[in-house]
MIMAR-980666 format. One record per residue (C-alpha): residue in one letter; y negated, z, x. Coordinates in Angstrom, 1 decimal. Example, Ala and Ser with C-alpha at 12.3 -4.5 7.8 and 13.67 -1.06 7.14 Angstrom:
BEGIN
+---+--------+--------+--------+
: r :     yy :     zz :     xx :
+---+--------+--------+--------+
: a :    4.5 :    7.8 :   12.3 :
: s :    1.1 :    7.1 :   13.7 :
+---+--------+--------+--------+
END
This chain:
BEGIN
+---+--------+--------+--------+
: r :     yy :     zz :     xx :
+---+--------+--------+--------+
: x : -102.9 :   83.7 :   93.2 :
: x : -103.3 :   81.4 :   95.9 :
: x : -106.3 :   80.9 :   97.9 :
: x : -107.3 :   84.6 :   96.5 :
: x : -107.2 :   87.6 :   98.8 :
: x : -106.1 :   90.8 :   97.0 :
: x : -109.9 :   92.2 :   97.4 :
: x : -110.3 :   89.3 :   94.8 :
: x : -107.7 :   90.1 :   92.2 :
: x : -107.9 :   92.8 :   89.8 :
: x : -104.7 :   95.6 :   89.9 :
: x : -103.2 :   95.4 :   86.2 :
: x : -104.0 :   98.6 :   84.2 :
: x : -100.5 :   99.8 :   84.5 :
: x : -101.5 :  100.9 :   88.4 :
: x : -100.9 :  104.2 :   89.5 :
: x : -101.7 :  103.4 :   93.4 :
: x : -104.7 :  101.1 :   94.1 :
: x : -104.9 :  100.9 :   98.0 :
: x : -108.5 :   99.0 :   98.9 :
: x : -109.6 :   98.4 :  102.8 :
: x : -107.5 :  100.8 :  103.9 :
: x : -108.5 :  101.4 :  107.5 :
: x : -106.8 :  103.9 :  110.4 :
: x : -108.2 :  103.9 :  114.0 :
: x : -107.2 :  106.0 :  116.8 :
: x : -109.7 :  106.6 :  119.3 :
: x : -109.0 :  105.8 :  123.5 :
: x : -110.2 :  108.7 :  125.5 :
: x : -110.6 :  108.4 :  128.9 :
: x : -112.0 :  110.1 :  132.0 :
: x : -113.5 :  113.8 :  132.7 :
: x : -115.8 :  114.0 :  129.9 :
: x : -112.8 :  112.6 :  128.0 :
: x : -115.1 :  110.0 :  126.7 :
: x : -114.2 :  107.5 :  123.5 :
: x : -114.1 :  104.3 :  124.8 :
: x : -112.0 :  101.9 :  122.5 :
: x : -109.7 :  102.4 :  119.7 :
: x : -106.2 :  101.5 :  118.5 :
: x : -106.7 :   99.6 :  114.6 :
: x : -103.3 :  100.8 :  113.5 :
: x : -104.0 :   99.7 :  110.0 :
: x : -107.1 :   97.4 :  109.6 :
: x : -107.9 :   96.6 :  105.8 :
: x : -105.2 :   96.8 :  104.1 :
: x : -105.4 :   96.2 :  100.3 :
: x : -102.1 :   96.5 :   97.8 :
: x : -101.4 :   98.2 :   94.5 :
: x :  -98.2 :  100.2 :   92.9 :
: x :  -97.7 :  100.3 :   89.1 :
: x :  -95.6 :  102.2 :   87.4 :
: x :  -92.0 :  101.7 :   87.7 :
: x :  -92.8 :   99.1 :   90.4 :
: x :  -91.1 :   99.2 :   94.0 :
: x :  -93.5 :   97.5 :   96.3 :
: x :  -92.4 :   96.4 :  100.3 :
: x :  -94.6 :   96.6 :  102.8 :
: x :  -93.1 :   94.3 :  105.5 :
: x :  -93.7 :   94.3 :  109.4 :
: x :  -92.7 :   94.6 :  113.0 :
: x :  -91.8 :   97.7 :  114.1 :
: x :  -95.8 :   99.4 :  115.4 :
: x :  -97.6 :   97.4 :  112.8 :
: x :  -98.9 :  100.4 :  110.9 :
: x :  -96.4 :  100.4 :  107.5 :
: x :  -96.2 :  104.3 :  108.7 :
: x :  -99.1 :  104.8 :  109.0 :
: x : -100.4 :  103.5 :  106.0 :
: x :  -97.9 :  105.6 :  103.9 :
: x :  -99.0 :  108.9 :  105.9 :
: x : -103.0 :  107.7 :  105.3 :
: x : -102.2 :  106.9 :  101.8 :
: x : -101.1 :  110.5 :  101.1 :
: x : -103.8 :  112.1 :  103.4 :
: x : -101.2 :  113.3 :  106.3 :
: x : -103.2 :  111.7 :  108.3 :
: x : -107.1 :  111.1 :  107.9 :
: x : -107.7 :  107.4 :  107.2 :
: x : -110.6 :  105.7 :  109.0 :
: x : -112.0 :  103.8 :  106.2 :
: x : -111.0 :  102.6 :  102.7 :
: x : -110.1 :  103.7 :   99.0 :
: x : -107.1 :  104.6 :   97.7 :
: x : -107.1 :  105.5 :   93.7 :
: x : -103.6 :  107.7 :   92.9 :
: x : -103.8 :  107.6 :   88.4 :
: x : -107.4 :  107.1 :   88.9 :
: x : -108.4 :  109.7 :   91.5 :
: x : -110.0 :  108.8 :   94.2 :
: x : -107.4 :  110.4 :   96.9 :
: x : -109.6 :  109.8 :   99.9 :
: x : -112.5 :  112.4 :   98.9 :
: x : -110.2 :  115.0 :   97.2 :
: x : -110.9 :  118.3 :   97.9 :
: x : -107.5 :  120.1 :   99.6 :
: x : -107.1 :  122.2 :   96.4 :
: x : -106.7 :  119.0 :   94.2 :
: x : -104.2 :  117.4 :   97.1 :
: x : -101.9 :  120.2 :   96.7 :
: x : -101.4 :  119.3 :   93.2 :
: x : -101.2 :  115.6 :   94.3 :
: x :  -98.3 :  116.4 :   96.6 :
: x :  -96.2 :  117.3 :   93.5 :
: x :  -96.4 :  113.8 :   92.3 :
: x :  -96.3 :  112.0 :   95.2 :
: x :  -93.7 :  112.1 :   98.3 :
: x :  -92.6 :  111.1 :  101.3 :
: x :  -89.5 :  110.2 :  103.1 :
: x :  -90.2 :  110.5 :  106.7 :
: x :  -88.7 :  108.1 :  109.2 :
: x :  -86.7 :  110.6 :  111.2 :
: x :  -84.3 :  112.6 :  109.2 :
: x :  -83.7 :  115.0 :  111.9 :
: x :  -87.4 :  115.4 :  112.9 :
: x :  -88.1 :  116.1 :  109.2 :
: x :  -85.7 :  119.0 :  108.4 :
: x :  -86.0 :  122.5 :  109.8 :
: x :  -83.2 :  123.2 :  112.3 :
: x :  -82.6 :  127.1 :  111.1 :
: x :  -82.5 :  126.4 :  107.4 :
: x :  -79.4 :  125.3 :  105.6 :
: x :  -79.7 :  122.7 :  103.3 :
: x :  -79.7 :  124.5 :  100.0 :
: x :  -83.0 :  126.8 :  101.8 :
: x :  -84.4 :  123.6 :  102.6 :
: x :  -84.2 :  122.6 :   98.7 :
: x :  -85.0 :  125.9 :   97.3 :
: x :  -88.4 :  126.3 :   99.3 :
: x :  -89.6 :  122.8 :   97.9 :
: x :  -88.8 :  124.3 :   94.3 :
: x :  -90.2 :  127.3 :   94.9 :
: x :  -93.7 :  125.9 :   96.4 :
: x :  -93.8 :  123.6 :   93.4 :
: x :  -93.0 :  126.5 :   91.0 :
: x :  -90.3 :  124.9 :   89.5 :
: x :  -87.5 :  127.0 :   89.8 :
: x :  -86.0 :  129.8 :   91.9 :
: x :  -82.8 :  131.7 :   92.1 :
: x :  -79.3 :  130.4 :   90.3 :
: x :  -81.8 :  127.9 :   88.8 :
: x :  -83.0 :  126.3 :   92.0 :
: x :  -79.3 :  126.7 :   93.3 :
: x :  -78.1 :  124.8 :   90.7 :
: x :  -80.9 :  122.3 :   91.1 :
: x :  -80.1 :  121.6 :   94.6 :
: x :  -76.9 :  120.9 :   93.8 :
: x :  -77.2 :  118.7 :   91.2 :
: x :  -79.7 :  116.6 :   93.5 :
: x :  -77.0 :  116.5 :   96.8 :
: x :  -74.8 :  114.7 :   94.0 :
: x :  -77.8 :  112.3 :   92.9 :
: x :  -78.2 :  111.0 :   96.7 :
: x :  -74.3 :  110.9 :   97.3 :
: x :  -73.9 :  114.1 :   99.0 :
: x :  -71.0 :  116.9 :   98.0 :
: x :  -71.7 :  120.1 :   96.6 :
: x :  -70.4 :  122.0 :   99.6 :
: x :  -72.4 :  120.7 :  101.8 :
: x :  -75.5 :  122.7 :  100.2 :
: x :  -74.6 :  125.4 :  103.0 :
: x :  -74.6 :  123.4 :  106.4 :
: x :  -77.4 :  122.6 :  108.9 :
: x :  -79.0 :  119.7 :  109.5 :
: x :  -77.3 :  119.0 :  112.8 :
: x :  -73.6 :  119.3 :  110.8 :
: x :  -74.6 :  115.8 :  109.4 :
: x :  -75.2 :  112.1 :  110.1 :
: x :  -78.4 :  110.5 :  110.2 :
: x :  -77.8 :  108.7 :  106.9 :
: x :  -76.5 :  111.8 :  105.3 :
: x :  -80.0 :  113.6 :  106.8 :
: x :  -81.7 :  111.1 :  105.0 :
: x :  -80.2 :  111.5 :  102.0 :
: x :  -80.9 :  115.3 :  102.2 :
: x :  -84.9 :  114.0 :  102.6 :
: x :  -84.6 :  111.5 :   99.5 :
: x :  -83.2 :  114.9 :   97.4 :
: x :  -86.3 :  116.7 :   99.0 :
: x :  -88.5 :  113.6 :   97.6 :
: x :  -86.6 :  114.1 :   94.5 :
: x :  -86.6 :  117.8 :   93.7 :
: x :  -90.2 :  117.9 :   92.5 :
: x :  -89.3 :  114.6 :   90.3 :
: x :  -92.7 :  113.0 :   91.6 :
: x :  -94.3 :  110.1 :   90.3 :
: x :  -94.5 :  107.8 :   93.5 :
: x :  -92.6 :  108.3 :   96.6 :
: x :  -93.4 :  106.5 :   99.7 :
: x :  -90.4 :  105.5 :  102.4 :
+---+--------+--------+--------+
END
């Protein structure tokens, strides 16, 4: 496609994310009145698509806005402008009742592992209250589930009962890909 911006080419009908002019601007406040007067473009028109099965890279210097654009995508975070189409649904004006059913099939793993887990909750609690927002199981069920998902990621079963701080930061990760995981979503962002 060269010589064609993305805006030009049409996503292939096997898209399940379709990102268009994605836009996310934090406003500069300064003085008494705590007056707007600038803002940061942390993502500024950014266009890309996901089909299924695919594992798409977003590539960039560390405070380029790949973050951001993940957390905008999913609605963590406002975006400023743009579209973003999630199995043909417009994400952006979703009402909140219809994004609770969108978190089930889409995911995040956030960039801090420790920042991302609750300190107080073993591992296994941290597991079992995913698959118990999500409905999908509770009990020796959801016990059994979290388990089986500490093996997927490379983790042993005993260590279903520690805390967070009782592991490294790779092994925290893990424990947020099995979180990503448990509700077996469609598209996961990293």
């Amino acid at each position: 496609t060269r010589g064609r911006t993305p805006d030009d080419v049409t996503p292939p009908e096997t898209t399940l994310l379709h990102v268009k002019g994605l836009r996310k601007h934090f406003p500069i406040k300064r003085g008494l009145l705590n007056k707007t007067v600038g803002a940061v473009k942390a993502v500024d028109g950014v266009t890309f698509w996901v089909s299924r099965g695919e594992t798409r890279g977003v590539v960039g210097e560390s405070g380029s806005g790949k973050t951001t654009t993940g957390r905008a995508v999913l609605r963590l975070i406002e975006p400023s402008e743009g579209t973003a189409f999630f199995d043909g649904t417009d994400i952006f004006t979703m009402p909140r009742q219809e994004l609770q059913k969108l978190r089930r099939r889409a995911q995040i793993v956030l960039q801090d592992p420790y920042a991302s887990l609750n300190r107080r909750m073993t591992i296994i609690d941290t597991l079992r209250e995913v698959l118990k927002v999500h409905r999908l199981a509770e009990g020796e069920a959801a016990r059994n589930r979290a388990r089986e998902l500490l093996e997927i990621v490379g983790l042993l079963p005993q260590h279903i009962s520690r805390f967070p701080h009782e592991f490294s930061g790779g092994q925290r990760q893990r424990v947020g890909i099995a979180r990503a995981l448990s509700v077996e979503a469609d598209f996961i962002v990293c």
